[in-house]
C-alpha positions as CSV (number, residue, x, y, z in Angstrom):
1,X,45.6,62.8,-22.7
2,X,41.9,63.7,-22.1
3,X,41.3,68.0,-22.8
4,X,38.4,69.8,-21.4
5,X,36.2,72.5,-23.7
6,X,33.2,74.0,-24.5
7,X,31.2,74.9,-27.8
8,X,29.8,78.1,-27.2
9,X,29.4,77.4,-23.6
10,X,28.0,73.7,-24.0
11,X,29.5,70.9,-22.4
12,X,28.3,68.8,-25.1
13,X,31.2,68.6,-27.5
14,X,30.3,65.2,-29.0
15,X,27.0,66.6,-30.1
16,X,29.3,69.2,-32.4
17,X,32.5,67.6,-33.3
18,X,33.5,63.9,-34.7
19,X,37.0,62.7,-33.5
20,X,38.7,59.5,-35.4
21,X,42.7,58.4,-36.2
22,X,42.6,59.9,-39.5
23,X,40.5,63.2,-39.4
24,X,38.2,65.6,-37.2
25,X,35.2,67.0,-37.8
26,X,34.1,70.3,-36.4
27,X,30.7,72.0,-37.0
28,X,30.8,75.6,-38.2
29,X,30.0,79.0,-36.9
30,X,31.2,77.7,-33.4
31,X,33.6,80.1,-31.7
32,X,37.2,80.3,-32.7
33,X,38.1,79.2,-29.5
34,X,36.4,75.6,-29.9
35,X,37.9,74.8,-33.3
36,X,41.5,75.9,-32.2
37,X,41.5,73.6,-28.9
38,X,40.9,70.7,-31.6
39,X,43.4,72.4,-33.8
40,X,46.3,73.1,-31.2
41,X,46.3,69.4,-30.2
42,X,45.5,67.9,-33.6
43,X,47.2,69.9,-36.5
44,X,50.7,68.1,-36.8
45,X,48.6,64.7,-36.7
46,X,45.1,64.4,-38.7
47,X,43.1,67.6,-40.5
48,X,40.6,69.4,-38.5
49,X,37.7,70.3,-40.7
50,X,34.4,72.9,-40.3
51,X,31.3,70.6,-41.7
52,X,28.1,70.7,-41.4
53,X,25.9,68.2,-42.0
54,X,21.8,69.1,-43.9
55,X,23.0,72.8,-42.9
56,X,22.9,71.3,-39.0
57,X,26.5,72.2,-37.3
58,X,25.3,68.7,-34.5
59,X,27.7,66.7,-36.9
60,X,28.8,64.6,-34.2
61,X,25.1,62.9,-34.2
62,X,24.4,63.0,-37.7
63,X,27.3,60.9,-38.9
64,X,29.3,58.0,-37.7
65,X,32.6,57.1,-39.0
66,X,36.4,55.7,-38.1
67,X,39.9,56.0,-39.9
68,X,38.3,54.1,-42.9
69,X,35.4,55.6,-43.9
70,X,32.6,58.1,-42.8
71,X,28.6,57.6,-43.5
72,X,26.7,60.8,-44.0
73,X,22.6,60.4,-43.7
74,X,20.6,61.4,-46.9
75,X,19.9,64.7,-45.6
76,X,23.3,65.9,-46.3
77,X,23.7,68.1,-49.3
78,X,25.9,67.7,-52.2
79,X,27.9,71.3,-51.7
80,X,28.3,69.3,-48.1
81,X,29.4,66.0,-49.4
82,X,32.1,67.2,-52.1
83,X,33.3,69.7,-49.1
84,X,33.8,66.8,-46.9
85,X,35.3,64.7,-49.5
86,X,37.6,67.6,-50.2
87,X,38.5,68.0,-47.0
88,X,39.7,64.3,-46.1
89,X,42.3,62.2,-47.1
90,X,42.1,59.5,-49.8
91,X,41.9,56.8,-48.0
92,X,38.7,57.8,-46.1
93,X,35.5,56.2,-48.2
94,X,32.9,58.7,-47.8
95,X,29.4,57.1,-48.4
96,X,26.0,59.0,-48.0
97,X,23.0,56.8,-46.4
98,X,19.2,56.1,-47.1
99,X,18.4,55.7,-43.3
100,X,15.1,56.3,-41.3
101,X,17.3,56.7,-38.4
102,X,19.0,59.6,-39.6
103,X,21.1,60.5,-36.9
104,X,23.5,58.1,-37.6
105,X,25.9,59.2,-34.5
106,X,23.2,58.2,-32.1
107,X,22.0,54.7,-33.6
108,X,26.1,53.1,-34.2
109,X,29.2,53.3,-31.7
110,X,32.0,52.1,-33.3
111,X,35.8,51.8,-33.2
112,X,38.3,50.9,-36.7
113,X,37.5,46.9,-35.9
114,X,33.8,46.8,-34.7
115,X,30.7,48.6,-34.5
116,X,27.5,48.0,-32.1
117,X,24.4,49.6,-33.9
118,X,20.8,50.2,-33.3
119,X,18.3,46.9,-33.0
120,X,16.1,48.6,-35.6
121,X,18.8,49.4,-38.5
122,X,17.8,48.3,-42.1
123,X,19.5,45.9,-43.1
124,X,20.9,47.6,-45.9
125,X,23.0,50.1,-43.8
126,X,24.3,47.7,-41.7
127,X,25.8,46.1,-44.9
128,X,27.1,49.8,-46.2
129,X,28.4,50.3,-42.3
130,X,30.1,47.1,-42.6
131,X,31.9,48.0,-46.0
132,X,32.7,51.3,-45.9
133,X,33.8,51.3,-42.2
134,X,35.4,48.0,-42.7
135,X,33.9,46.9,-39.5
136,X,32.1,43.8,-37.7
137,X,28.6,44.6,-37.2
138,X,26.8,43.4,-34.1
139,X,23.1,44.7,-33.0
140,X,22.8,45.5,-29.3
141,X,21.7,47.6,-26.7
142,X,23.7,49.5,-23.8
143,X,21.6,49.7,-20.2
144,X,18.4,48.9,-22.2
145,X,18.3,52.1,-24.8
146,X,18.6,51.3,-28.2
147,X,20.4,54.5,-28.7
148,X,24.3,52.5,-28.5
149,X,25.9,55.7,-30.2
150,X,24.7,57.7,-27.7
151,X,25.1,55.7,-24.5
152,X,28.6,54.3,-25.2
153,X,31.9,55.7,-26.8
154,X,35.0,52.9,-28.1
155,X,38.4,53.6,-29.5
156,X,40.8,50.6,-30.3
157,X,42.0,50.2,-26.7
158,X,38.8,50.5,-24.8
159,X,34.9,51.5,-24.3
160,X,33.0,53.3,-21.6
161,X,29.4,52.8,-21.4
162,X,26.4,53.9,-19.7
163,X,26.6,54.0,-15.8
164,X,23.4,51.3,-15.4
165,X,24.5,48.7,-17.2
166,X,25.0,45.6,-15.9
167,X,28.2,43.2,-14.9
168,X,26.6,40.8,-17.4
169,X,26.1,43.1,-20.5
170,X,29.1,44.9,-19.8
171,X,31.5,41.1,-19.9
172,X,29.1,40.9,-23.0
173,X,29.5,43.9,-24.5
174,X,33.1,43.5,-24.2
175,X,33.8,40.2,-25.6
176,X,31.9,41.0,-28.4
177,X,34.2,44.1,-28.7
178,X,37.3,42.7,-27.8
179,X,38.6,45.4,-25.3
180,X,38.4,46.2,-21.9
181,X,35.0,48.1,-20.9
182,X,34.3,50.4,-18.3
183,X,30.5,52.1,-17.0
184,X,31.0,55.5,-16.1
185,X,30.0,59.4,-16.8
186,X,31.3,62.7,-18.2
187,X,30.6,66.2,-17.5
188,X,29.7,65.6,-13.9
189,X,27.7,62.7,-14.0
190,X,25.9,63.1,-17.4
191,X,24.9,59.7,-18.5
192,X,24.9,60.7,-22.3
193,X,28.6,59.6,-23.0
194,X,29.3,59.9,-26.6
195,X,27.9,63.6,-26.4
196,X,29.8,64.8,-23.7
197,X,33.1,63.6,-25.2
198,X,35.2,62.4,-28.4
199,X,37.9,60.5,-28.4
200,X,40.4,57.9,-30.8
201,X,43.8,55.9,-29.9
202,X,45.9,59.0,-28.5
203,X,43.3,62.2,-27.4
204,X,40.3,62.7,-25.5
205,X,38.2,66.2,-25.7
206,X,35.6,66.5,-23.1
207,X,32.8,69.0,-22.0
208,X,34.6,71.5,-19.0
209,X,32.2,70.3,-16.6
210,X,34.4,67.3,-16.1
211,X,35.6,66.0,-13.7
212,X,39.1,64.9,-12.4
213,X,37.8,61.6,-10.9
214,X,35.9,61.3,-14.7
215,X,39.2,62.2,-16.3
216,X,41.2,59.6,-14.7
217,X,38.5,56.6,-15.5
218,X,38.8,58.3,-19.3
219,X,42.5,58.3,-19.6
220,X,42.7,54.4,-18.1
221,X,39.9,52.8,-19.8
222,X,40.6,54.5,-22.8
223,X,44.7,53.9,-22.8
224,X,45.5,58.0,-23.3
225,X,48.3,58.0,-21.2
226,X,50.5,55.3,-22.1
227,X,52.2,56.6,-25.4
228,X,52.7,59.6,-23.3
229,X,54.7,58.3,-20.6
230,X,56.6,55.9,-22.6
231,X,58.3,58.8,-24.5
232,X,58.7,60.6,-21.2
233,X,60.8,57.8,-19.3
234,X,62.7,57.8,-22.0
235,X,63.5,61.1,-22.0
236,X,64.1,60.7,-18.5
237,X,66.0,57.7,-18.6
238,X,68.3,59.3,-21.2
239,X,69.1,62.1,-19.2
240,X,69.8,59.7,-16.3
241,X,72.7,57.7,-18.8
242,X,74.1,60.9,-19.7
243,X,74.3,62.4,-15.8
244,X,75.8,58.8,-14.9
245,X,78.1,58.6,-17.7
């Protein structure tokens, strides 16, 4: 299921909230209303959690993480650090990062299996990446930018990348991934993906300027639908024994 909203009347949610299988971030001091959507659909499932990140509530670019682990740049203040390990369960490694490219959200994509990151990254964080996150690390580049956390979003059942890119680095992109890809927009034909939308294995939030057409690309690629409407044929095909019987 893919959910439109808006952070204080900005379509770009990704910039200000981090989605995963085992938690969500949200940044503070945005309107009640934000925080609830992700609240209302989340709750029962994973915590929702107001961070911010070196006082900055664009959390969703500062740090990158999946259901194993979550990288924090060097910026981030220990009051911050102990909130967010607080805040998430056990399982999740928490592990702060000396980076030049401190916007860690914008230099890595990644899912719970692999992550694309940023030709430049020091070696050194692509090691932490790879065993905190408990990910394969591959360097790459979506539509020529070298910015593969900004121009391409991946949960476990699929990726959607930059409009431009190519047949060829698109069958590349998604052999090295493993899952079916897909070039397309959000938010009325913004190209920046990853800030217009977040998303993991069963929920999509993205900006309200989306469209239907967008939507639908989202919920296919992206395999939101299908745990959905196995549990309501069998709702319906119960009710269908029980009226035949």
């Amino acid at each position: 299921m893919a959910v439109r909203t808006q952070f204080e009347n900005n379509n770009e949610i990704g910039v200000f909230s981090k989605l995963t299988n085992s938690y969500c971030l949200v940044g503070i001091g945005g309107s009640a209303n934000f925080y609830s959507v992700f609240e209302g659909e989340l709750a029962e499932t994973i915590p929702v959690v107001h961070a911010s990140i070196a006082g900055c509530r664009i959390i969703g670019r500062l740090c990158v993480g999946n259901r194993h682990g979550l990288l924090v740049p060097s910026s981030t203040t220990d009051q911050e650090l102990q909130h967010l390990r607080n805040a998430l369960p056990d399982s999740v490694a928490i592990q702060r990062v000396e980076e030049r490219l401190s916007a860690l959200g914008n230099a890595i994509a990644c899912n719970d299996y692999v992550a694309l990151c940023h030709p430049d990254l020091d070696r050194e964080t692509e090691e932490i990446l790879a065993d905190t996150l408990k990910v394969e690390v591959f360097r790459q580049t979506v539509a020529n930018n070298v910015l593969v956390g900004t121009y391409s979003i991946l949960n476990n059942q699929g990726a959607l990348v930059h409009p431009k890119t190519t047949i060829q680095e698109q069958d590349e992109l998604s052999s090295l991934l493993q899952v079916p890809l897909v070039a397309g927009t959000v938010n009325r034909g913004s190209e920046v993906i990853a800030a217009g939308m977040v998303v993991n294995d069963w929920i999509s939030f993205c900006g309200l300027d989306t469209t239907s057409t967008e939507i639908s690309v989202i919920e296919s690629v992206f395999k939101l639908n299908e745990a959905q409407q196995s549990s309501i044929l069998t709702k319906m095909r119960d009710s269908l024994v029980e009226s035949l019987t």
